[in-house]
C-alpha positions as CSV (number, residue, x, y, z in Angstrom):
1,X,169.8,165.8,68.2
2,X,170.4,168.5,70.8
3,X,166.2,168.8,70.7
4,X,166.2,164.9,71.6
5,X,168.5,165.4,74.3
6,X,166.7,167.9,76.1
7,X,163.4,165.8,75.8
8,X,165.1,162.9,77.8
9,X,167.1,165.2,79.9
10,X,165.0,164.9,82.7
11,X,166.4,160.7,82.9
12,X,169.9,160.4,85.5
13,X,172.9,159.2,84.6
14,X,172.8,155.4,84.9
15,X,175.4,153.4,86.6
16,X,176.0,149.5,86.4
17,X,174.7,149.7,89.7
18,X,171.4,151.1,88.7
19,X,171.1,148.9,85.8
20,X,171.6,145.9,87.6
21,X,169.2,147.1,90.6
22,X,166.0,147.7,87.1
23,X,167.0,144.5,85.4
24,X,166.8,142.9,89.2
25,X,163.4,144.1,89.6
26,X,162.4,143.3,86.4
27,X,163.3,139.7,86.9
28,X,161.8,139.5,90.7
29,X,158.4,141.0,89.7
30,X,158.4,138.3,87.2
31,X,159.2,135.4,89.2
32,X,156.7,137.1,92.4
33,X,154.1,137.1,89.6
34,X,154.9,133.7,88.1
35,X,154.4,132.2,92.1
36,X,151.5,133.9,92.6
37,X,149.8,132.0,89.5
38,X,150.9,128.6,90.0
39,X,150.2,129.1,93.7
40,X,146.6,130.8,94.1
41,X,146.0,127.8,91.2
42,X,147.5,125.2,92.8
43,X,145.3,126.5,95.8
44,X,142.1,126.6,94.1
45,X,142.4,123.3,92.9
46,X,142.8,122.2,96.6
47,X,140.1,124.3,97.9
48,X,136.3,123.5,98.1
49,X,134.0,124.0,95.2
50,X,132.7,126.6,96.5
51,X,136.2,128.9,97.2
52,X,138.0,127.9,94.1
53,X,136.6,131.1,91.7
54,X,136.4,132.9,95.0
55,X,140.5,132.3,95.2
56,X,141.3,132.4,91.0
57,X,139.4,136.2,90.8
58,X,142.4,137.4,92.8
59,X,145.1,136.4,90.3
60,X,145.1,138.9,87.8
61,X,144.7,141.3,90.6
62,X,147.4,140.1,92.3
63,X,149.7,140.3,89.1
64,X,148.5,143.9,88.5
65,X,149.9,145.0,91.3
66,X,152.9,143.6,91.1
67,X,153.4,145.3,87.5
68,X,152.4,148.7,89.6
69,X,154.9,147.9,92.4
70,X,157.7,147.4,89.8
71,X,156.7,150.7,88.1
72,X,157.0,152.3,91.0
73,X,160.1,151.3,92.2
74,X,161.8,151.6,88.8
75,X,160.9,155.0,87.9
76,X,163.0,156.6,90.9
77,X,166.2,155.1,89.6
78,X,165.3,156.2,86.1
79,X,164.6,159.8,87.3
80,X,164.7,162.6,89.8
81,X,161.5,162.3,91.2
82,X,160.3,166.1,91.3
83,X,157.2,167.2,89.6
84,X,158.0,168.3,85.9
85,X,159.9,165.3,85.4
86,X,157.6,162.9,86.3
87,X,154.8,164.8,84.1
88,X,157.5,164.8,81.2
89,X,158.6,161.1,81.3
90,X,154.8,160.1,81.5
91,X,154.3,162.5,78.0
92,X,157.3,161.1,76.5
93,X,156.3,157.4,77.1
94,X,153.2,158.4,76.1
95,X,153.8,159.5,73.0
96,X,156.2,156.5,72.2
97,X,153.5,154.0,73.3
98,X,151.1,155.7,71.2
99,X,153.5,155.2,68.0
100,X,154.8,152.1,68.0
101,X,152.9,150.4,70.4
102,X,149.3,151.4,69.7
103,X,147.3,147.5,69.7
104,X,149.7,146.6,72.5
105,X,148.5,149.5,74.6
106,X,145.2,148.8,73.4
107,X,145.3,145.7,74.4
108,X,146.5,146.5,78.0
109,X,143.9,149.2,78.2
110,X,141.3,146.2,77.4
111,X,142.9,144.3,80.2
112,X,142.9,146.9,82.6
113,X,139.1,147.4,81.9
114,X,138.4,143.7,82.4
115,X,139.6,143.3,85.7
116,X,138.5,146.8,86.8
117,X,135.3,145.9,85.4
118,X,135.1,142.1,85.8
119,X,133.6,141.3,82.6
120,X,134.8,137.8,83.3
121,X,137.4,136.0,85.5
122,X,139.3,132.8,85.7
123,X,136.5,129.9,86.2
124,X,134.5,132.1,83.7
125,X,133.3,130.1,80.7
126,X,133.2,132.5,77.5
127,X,132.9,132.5,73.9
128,X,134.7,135.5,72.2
129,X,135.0,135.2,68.3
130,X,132.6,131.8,68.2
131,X,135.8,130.5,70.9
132,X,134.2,128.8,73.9
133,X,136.2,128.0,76.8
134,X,136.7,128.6,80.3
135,X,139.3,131.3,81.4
136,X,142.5,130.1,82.8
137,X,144.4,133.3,83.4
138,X,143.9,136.9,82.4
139,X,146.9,138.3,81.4
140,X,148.3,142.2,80.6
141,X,148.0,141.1,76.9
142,X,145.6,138.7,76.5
143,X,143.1,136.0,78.0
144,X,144.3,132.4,77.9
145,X,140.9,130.0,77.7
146,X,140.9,126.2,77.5
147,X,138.3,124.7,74.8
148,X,136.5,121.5,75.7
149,X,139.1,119.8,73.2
150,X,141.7,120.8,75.7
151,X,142.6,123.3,73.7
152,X,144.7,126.9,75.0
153,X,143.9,129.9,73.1
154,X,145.6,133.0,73.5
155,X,143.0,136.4,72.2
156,X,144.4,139.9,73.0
157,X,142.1,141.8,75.7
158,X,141.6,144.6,72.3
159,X,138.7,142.3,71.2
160,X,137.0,143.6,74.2
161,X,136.2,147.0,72.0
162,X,135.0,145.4,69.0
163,X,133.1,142.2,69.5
164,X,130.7,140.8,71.7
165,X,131.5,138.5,75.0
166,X,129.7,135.9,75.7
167,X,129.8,135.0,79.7
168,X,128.2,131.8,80.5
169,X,129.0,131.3,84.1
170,X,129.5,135.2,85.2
171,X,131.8,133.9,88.1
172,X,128.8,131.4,89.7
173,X,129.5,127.4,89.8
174,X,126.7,126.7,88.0
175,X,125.2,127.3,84.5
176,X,122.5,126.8,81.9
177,X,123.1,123.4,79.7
178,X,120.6,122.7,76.8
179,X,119.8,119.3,75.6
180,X,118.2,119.1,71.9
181,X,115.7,116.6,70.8
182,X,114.2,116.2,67.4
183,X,110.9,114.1,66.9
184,X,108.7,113.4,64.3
185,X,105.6,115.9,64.2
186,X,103.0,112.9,65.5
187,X,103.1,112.7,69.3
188,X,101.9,113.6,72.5
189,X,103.6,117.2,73.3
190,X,102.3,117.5,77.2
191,X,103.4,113.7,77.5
192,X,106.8,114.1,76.0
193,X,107.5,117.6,77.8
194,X,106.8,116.0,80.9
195,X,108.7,113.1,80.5
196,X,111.7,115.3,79.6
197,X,111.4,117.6,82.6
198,X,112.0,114.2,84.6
199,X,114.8,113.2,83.0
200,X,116.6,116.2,84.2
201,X,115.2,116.3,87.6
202,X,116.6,113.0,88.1
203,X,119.6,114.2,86.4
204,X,122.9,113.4,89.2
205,X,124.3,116.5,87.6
206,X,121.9,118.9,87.7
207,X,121.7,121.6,90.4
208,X,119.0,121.3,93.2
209,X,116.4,123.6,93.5
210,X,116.8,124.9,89.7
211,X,114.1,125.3,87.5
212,X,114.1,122.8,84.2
213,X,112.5,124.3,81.4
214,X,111.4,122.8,78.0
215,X,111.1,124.9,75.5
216,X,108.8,123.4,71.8
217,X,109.4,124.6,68.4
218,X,107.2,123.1,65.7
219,X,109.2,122.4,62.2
220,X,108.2,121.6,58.8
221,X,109.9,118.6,59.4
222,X,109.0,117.8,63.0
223,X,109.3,118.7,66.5
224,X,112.3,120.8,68.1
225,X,112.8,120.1,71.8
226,X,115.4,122.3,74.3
227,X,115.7,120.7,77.5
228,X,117.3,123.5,79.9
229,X,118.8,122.9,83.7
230,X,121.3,124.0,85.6
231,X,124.6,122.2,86.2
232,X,126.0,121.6,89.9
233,X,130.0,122.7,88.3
234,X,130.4,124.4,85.0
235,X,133.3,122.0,84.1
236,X,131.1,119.2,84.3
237,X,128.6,120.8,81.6
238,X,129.1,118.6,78.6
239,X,128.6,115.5,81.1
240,X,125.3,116.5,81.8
241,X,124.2,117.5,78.4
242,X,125.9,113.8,77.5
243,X,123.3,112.4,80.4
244,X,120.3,114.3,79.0
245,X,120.7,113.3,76.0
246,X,121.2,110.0,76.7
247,X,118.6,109.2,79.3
248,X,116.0,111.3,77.4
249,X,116.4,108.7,73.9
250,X,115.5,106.2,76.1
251,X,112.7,107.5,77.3
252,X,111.8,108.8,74.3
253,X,112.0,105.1,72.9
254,X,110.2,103.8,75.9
255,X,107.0,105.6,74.7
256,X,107.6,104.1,70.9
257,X,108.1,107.6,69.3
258,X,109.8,108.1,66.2
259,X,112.7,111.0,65.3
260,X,112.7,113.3,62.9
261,X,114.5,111.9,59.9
262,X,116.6,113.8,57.4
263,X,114.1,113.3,54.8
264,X,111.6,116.1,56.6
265,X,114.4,118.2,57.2
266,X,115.1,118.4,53.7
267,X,111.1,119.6,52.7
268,X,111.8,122.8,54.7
């Protein structure tokens, strides 16, 4: 007991004062960091195009440093702030974090190295664990993404040390979309490649002055198509695969050519 004292001798005597002034930080960083979300959000949905990922890559910054201004102003009251108390409350709360805490500290470590490192930001879209989304907020624990079904998932920044990140955007407006087509083996390739490159030229949703790219694989069963091109805004992506694919059957129909059936795709 007396050895346990001594370790946390270095902390002052607290009054009510003092407890009220912590908890009062406590609850003012949170509400500062609250407002800045809903704020630099509700500002990049106001904001052009082009300045609303410019805008959303400062909010996790923003929150960071309000953690680290709470920190800072909370340790003083906690302790005299000389040197070998400082260096002893950062080993103690080191060694209880280490403990008891170990995935959670993980998991802020994870977050600290994705924002320092911008592996992705909000406006990102990712796939983490076969999860696709685009990032909504990147907070001290985890990263909130939104599925095309509208769907929030939570996954703790610790997956960042043991599984691959998939960034489809990598903080620009724009990204690749692929449209799949699969056609019976009899046909003209050239005229059908061309054809397709068309259709996404014309494409309302397509990015100007962005190569289009169709990629053949021949099958057992038939032909494989990918129609790639860029989309003007990421969140529109599904929209434009939707118009690929649907403009590119009827061209594909225009010329009288057949699709693969299941029947080949069960000989392979």
């Amino acid at each position: 007991m007396t050895e346990n004292i001594d370790t946390w001798g270095f902390l002052r005597k607290l009054s009510w004062e003092d407890v009220l002034l912590v908890l009062g930080v406590l609850v003012l960083a949170g509400i500062v960091s609250t407002v800045i979300r809903w704020s630099m959000g509700h500002l990049a949905e106001k904001a052009p195009p082009k300045l609303r990922l410019f805008i959303l890559r400062f909010v996790p910054i923003s929150r960071l440093l309000v953690a680290v201004a709470c920190v800072v102003i909370i340790v003083p009251i906690l302790i005299e702030p000389n040197f070998q108390n400082v260096i002893a409350l950062i080993a103690s709360v080191g060694v209880a974090f280490a403990f008891a805490f170990k995935d959670y500290v993980s998991c802020l470590a994870g977050g600290l190295v994705t924002v320092l490192e911008n592996t992705y930001q909000p406006g990102d879209w990712i796939e983490i664990d076969g999860i696709y989304g685009e990032v909504k907020s990147i907070d001290m624990r985890a990263v909130r993404i939104v599925t095309p079904d509208d769907t929030e998932v939570s996954i703790p920044h610790s997956r960042l040390w043991s599984t691959s990140i998939f960034n489809a955007s990598s903080g620009n407006h724009s990204l690749l979309c692929v449209a799949d087509f699969y056609l019976h083996p009899e046909h003209d390739a050239s005229l059908v490649r061309s054809r397709l490159t068309e259709v996404a030229e014309n494409s309302p949703f397509r990015k100007p002055d962005t190569p289009v790219v169709v990629i053949i694989f021949e099958k057992p069963w038939g032909t494989h198509y990918r129609l790639k091109a860029y989309v003007k805004e990421s969140r529109k992506q599904f929209l434009f695969i939707t118009d690929l694919t649907v403009r590119g059957k009827e061209m594909i129909r225009s010329l009288g050519i057949r699709f693969a059936q299941a029947t080949y795709a069960e000989t392979k």
